[in-house]
N, C-alpha and C positions, 0 to 999 in steps of 0.2 A: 843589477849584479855588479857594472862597473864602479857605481857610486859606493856600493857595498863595502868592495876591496880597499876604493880610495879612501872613506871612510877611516879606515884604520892606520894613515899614515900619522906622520907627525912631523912638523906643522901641518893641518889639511892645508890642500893645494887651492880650494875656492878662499883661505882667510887671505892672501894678497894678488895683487896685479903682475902677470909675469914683466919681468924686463928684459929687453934687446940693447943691449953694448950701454948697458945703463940709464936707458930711458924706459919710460913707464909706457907698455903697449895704450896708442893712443884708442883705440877700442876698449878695452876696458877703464880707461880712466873716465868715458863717456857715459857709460853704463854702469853699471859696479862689478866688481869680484865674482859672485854665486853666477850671475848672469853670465858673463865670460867664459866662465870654466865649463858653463852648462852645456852652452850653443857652441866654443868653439873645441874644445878640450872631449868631455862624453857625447854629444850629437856630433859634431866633427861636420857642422853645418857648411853648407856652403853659403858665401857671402852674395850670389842671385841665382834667382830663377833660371837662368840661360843657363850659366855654369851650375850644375848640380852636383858636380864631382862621382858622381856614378853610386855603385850601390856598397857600404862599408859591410864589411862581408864579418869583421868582428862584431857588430852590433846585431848583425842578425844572429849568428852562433847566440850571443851571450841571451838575444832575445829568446829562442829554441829552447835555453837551458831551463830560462825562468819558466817558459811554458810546460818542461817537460816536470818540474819540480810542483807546479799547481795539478798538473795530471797526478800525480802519482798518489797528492795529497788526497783529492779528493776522489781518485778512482774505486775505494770500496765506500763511498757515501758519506752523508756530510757527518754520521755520528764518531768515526774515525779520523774526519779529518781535525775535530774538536780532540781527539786524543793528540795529536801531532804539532798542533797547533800549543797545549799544554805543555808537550814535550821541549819545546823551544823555547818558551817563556820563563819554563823552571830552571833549565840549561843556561 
């Protein structure tokens, strides 16, 4: 859902490397861009196993949502969810 939202900016924010006081984050210039944005930007990863930085409480919300959007889809069976599924394609 996060990816979703960002999705829609402009520039998307995985097409370059963020910078700090004009230097190119040395983590991402290791790696590339999509990878970057992925792990440190939407997982909000912690960089080791010791330090986990605890539980990100918006990832689980936005998790909750996408589940409660696949329940709703396919809660009266899968021939319905094929109508909902059309509806969003056409849209």
């Amino acid at each position: 859902m996060y990816v979703l939202c960002t999705c829609l900016q402009s520039p998307l924010p995985w097409a370059y490397c963020p910078e700090i006081n004009g230097t190119i984050v040395a983590e991402c210039a290791k790696s590339s861009e999509t990878a970057y944005f992925w792990y440190r930007t939407t997982l909000d990863a912690a960089p080791d196993i010791e330090n986990n930085g605890g539980l990100k409480w918006w990832i689980v919300i936005l998790l909750l949502f996408a589940w409660l959007i696949v329940f709703f889809i396919v809660m009266k069976g899968i021939q319905s969810s094929g109508k909902v599924m059309t509806y969003f394609l056409v849209q």
